[in-house]
Gaussian input, Z-matrix of N, CA and C with variables (Angstrom, degrees):
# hf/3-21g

backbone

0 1
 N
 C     1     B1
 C     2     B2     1     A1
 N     3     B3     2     A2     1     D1
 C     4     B4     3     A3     2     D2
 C     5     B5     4     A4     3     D3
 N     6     B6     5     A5     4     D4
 C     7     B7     6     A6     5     D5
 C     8     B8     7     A7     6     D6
 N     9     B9     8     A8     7     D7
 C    10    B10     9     A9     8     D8
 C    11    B11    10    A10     9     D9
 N    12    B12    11    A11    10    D10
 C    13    B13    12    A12    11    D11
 C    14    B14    13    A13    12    D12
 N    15    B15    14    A14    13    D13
 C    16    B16    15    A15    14    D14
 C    17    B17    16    A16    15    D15
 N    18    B18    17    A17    16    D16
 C    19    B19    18    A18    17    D17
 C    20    B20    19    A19    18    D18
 N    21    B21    20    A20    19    D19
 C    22    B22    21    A21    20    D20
 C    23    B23    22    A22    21    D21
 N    24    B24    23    A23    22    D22
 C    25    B25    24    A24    23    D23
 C    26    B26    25    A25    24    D24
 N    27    B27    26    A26    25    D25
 C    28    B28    27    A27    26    D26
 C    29    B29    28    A28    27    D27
 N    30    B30    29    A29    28    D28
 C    31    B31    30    A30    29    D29
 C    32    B32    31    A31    30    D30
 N    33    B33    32    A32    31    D31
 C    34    B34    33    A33    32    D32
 C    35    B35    34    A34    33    D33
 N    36    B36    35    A35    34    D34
 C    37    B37    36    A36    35    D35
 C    38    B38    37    A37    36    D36
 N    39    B39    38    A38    37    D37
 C    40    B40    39    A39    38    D38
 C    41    B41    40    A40    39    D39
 N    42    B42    41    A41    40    D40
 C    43    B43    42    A42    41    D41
 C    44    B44    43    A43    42    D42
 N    45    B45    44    A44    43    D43
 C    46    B46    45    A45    44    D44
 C    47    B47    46    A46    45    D45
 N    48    B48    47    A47    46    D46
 C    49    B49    48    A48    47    D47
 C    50    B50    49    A49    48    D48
 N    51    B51    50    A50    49    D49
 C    52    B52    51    A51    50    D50
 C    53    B53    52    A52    51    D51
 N    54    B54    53    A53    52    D52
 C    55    B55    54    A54    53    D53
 C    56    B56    55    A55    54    D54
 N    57    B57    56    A56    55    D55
 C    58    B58    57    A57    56    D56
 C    59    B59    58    A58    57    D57
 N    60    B60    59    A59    58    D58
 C    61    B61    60    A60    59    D59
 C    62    B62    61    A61    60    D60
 N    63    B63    62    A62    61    D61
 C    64    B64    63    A63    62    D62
 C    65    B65    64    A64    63    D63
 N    66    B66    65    A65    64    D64
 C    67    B67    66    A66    65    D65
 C    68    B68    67    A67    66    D66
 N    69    B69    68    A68    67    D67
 C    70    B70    69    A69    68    D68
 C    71    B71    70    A70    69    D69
 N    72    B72    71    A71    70    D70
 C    73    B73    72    A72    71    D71
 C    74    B74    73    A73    72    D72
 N    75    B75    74    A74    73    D73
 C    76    B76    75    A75    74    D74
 C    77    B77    76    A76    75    D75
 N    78    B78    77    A77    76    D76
 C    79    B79    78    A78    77    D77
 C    80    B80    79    A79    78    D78
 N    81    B81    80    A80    79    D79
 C    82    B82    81    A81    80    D80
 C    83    B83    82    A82    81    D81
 N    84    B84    83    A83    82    D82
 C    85    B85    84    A84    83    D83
 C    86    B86    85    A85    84    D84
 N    87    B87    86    A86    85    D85
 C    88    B88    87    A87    86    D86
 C    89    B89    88    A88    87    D87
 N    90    B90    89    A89    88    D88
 C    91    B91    90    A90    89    D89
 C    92    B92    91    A91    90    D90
 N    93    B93    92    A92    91    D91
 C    94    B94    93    A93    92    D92
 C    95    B95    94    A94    93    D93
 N    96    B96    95    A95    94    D94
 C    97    B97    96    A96    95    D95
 C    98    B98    97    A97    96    D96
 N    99    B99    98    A98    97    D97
 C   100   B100    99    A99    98    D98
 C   101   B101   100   A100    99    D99
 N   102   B102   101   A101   100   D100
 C   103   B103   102   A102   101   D101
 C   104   B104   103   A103   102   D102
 N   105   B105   104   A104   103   D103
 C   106   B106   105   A105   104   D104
 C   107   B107   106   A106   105   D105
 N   108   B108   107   A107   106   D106
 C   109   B109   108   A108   107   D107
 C   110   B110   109   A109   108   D108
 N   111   B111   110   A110   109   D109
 C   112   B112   111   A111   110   D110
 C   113   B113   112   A112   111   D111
 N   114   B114   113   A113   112   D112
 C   115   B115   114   A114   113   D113
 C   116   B116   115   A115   114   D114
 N   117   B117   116   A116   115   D115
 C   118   B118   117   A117   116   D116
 C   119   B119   118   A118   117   D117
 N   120   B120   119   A119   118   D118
 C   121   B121   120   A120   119   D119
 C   122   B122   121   A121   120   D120
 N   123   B123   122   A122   121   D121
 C   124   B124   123   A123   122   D122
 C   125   B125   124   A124   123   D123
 N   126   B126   125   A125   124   D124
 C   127   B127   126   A126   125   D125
 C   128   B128   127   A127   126   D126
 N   129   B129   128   A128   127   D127
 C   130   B130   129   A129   128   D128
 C   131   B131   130   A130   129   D129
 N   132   B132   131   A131   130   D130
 C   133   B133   132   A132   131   D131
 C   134   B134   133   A133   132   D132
 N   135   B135   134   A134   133   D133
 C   136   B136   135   A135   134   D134
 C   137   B137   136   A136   135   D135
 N   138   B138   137   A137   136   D136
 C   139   B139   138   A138   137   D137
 C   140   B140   139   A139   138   D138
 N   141   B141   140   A140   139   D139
 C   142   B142   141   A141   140   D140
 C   143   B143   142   A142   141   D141
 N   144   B144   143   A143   142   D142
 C   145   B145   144   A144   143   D143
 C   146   B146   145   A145   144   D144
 N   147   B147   146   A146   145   D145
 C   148   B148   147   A147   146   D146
 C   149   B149   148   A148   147   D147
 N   150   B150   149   A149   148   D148
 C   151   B151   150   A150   149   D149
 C   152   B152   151   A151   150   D150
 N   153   B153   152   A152   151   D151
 C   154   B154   153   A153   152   D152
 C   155   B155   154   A154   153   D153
 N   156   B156   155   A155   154   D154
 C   157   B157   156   A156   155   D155
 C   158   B158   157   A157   156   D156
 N   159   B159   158   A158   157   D157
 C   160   B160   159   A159   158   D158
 C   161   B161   160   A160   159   D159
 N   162   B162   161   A161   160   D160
 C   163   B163   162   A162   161   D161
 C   164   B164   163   A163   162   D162
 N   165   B165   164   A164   163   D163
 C   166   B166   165   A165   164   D164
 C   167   B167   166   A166   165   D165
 N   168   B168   167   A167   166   D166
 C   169   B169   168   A168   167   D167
 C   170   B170   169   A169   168   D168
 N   171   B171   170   A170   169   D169
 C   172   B172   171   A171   170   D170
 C   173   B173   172   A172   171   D171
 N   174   B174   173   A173   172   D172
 C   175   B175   174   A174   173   D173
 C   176   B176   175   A175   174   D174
 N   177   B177   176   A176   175   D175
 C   178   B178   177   A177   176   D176
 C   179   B179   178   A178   177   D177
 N   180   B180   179   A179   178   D178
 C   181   B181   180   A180   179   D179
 C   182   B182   181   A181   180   D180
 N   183   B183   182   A182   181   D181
 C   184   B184   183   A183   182   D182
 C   185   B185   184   A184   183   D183
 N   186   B186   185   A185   184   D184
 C   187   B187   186   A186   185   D185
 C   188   B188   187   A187   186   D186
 N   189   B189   188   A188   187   D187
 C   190   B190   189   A189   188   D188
 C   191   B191   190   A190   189   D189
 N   192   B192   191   A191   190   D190
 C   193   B193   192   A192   191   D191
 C   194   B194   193   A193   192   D192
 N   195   B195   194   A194   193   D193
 C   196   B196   195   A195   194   D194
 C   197   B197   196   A196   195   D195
 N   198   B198   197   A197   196   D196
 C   199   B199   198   A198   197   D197
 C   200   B200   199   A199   198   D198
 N   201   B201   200   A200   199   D199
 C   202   B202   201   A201   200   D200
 C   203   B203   202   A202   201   D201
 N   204   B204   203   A203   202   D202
 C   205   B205   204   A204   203   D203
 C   206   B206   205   A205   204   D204

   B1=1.4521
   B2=1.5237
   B3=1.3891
   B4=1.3884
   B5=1.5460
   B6=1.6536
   B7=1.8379
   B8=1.9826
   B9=1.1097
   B10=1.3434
   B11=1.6869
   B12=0.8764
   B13=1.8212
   B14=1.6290
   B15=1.2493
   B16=1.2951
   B17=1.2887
   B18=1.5254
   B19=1.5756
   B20=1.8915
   B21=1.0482
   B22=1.1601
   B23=1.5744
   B24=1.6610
   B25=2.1703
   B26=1.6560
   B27=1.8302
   B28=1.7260
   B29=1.5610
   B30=1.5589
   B31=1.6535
   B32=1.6640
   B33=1.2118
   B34=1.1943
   B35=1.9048
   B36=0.8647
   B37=1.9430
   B38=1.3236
   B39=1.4478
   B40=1.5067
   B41=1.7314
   B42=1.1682
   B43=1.3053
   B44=1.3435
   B45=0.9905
   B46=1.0529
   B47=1.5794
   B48=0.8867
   B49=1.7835
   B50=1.5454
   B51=1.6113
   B52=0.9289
   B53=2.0804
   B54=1.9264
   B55=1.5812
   B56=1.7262
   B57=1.7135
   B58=1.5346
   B59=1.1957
   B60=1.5369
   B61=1.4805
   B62=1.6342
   B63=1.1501
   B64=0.9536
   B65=1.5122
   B66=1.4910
   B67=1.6396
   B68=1.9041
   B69=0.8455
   B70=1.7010
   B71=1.5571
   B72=1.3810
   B73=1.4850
   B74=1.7642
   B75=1.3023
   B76=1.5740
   B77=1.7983
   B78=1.2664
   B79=1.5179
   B80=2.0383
   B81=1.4399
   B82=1.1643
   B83=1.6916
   B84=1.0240
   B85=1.2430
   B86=1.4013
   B87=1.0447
   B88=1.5706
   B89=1.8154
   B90=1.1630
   B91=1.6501
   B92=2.1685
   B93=1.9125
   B94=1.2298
   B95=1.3965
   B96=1.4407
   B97=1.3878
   B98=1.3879
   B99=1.6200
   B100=1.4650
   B101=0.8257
   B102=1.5123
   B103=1.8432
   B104=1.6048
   B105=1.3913
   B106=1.4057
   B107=1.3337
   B108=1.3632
   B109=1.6155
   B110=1.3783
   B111=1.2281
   B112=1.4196
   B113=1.8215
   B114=1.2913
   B115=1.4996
   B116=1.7124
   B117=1.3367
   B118=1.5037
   B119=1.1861
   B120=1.7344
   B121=1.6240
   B122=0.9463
   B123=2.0160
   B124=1.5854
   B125=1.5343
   B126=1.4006
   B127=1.8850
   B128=1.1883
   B129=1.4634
   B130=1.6946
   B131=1.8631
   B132=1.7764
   B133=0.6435
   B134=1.8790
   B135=1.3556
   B136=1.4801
   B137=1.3908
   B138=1.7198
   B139=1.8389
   B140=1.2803
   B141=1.2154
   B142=1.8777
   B143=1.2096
   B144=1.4240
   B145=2.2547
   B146=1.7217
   B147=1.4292
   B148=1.5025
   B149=1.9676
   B150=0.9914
   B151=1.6014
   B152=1.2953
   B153=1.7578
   B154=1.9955
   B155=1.6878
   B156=1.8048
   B157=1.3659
   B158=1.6374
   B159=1.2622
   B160=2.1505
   B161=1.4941
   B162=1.7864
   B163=1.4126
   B164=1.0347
   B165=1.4185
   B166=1.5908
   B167=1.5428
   B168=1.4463
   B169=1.1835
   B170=1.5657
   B171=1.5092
   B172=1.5227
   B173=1.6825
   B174=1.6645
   B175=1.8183
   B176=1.5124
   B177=1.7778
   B178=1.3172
   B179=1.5365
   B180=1.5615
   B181=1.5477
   B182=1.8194
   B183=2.1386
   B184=1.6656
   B185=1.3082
   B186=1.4046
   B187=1.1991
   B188=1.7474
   B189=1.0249
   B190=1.3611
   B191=1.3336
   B192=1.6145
   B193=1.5107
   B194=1.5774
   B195=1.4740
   B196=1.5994
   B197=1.8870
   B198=1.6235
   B199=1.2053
   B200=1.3871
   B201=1.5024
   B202=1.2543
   B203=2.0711
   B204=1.2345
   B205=1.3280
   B206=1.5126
   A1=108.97
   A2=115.88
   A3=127.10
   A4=126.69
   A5=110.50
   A6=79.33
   A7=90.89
   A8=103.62
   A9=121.82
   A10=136.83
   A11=112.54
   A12=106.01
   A13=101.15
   A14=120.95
   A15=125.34
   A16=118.84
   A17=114.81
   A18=111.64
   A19=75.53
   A20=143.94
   A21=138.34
   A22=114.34
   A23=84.49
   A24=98.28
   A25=99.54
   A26=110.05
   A27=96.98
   A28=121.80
   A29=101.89
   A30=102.00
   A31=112.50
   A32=120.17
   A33=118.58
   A34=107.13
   A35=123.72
   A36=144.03
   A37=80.86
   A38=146.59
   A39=129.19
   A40=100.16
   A41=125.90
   A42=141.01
   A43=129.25
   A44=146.94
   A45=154.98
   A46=143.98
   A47=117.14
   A48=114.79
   A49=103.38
   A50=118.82
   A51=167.93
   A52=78.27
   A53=123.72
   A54=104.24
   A55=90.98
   A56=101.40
   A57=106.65
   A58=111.31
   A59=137.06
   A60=140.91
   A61=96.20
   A62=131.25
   A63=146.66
   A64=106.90
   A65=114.74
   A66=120.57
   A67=88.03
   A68=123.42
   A69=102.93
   A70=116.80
   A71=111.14
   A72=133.96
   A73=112.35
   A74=89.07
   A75=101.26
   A76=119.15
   A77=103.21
   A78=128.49
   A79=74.81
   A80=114.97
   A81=133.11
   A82=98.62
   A83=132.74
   A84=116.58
   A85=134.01
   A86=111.98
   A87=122.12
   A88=128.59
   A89=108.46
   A90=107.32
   A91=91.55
   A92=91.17
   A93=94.73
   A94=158.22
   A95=80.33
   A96=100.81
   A97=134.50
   A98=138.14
   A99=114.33
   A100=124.01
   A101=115.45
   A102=134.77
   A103=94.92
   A104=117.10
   A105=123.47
   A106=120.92
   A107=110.32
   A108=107.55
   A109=121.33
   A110=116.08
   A111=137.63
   A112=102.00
   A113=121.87
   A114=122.96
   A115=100.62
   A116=116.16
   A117=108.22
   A118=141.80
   A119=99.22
   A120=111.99
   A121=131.08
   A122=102.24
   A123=97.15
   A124=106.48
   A125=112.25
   A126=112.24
   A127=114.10
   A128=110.24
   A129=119.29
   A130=89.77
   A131=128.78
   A132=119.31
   A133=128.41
   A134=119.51
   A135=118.91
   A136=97.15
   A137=98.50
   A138=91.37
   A139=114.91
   A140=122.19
   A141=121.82
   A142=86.55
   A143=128.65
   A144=120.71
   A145=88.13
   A146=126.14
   A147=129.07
   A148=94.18
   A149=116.18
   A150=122.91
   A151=113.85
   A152=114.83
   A153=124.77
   A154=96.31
   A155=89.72
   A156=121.56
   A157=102.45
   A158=82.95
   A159=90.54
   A160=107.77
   A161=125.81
   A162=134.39
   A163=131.31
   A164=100.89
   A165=110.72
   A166=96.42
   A167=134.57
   A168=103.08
   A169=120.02
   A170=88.61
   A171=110.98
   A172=106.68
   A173=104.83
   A174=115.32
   A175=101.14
   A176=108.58
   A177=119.87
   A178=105.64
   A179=92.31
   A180=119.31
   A181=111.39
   A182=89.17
   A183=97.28
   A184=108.96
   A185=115.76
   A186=129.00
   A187=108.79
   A188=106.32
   A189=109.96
   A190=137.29
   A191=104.13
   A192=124.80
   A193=105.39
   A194=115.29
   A195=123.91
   A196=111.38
   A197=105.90
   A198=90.88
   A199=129.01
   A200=114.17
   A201=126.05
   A202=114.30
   A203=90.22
   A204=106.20
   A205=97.60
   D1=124.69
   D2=172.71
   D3=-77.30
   D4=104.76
   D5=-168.97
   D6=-100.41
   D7=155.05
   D8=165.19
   D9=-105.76
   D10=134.46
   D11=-140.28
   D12=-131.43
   D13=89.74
   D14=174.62
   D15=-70.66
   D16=121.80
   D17=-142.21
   D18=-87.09
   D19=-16.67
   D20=-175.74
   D21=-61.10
   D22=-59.98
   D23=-170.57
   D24=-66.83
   D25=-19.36
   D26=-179.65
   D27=-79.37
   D28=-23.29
   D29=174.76
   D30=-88.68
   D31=-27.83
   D32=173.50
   D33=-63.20
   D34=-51.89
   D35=175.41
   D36=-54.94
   D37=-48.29
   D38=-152.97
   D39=-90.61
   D40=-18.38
   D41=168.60
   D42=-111.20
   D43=13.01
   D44=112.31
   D45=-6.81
   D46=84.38
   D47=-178.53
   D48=98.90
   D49=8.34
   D50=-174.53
   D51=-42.91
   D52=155.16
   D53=137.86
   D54=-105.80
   D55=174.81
   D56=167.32
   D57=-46.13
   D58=-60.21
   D59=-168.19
   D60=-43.04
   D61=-61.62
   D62=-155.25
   D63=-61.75
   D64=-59.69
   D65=-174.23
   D66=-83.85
   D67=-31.28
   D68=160.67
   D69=-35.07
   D70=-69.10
   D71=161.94
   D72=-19.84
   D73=-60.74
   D74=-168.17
   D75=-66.85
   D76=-19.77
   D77=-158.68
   D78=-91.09
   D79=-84.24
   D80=-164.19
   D81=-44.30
   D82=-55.20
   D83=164.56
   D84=-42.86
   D85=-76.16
   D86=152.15
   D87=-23.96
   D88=-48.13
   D89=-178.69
   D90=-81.52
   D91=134.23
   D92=-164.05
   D93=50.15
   D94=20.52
   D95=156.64
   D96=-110.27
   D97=-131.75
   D98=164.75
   D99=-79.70
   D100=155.28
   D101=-146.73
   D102=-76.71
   D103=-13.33
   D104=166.59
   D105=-48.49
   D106=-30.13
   D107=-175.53
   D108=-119.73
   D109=7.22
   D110=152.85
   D111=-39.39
   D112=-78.75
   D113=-175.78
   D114=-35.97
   D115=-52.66
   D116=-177.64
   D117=-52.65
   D118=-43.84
   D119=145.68
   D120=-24.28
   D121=-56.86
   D122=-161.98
   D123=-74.17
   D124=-22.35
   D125=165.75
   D126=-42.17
   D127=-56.48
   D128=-153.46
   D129=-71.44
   D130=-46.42
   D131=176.91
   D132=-66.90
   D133=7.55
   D134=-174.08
   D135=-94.49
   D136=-41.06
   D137=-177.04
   D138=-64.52
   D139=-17.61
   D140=-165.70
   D141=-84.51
   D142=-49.74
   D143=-161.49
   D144=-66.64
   D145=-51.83
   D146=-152.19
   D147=-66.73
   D148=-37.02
   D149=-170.00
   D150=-98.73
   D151=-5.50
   D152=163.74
   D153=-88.31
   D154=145.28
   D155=155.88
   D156=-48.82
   D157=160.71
   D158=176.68
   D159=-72.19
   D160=-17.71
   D161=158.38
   D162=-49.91
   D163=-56.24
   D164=174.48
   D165=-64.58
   D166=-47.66
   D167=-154.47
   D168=-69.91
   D169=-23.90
   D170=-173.00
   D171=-58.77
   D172=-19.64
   D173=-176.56
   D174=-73.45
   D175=-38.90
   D176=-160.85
   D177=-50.57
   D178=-75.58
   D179=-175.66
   D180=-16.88
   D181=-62.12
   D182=-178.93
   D183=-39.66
   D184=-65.31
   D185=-175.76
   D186=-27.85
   D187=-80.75
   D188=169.70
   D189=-22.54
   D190=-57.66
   D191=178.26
   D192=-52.28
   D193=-55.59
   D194=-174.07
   D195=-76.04
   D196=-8.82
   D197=157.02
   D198=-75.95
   D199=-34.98
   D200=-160.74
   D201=-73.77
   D202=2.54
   D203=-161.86
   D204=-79.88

């Protein structure tokens, strides 16, 4: 039997019902730590751009740009 494992529906299911304190937690763990949980991020991070105003994202991006500097 083949199981198939949507790395998407597994980080979303692993966060889920989630409180803020908690996915605070989860975020803070995760950034800089193993390269293992990088892919999860970028989940946790698709739902936040897909569920931001075009403002926020437009805040995001900045954000970004002046990190990379």
């Amino acid at each position: 039997m083949e199981i198939n494992i949507n790395l998407r529906d597994a980080v979303v299911a692993r966060v889920k019902g989630k409180s803020e304190e908690e996915l605070h937690e989860v975020i803070k763990e995760s950034i800089g730590g193993d390269d293992m949980a990088l892919p999860g991020l970028g989940v946790l991070f698709e739902n936040i751009w897909n569920n931001s105003e075009s403002t926020l994202q437009d805040t995001m991006v900045k954000n970004l740009e002046k990190s990379l500097d």
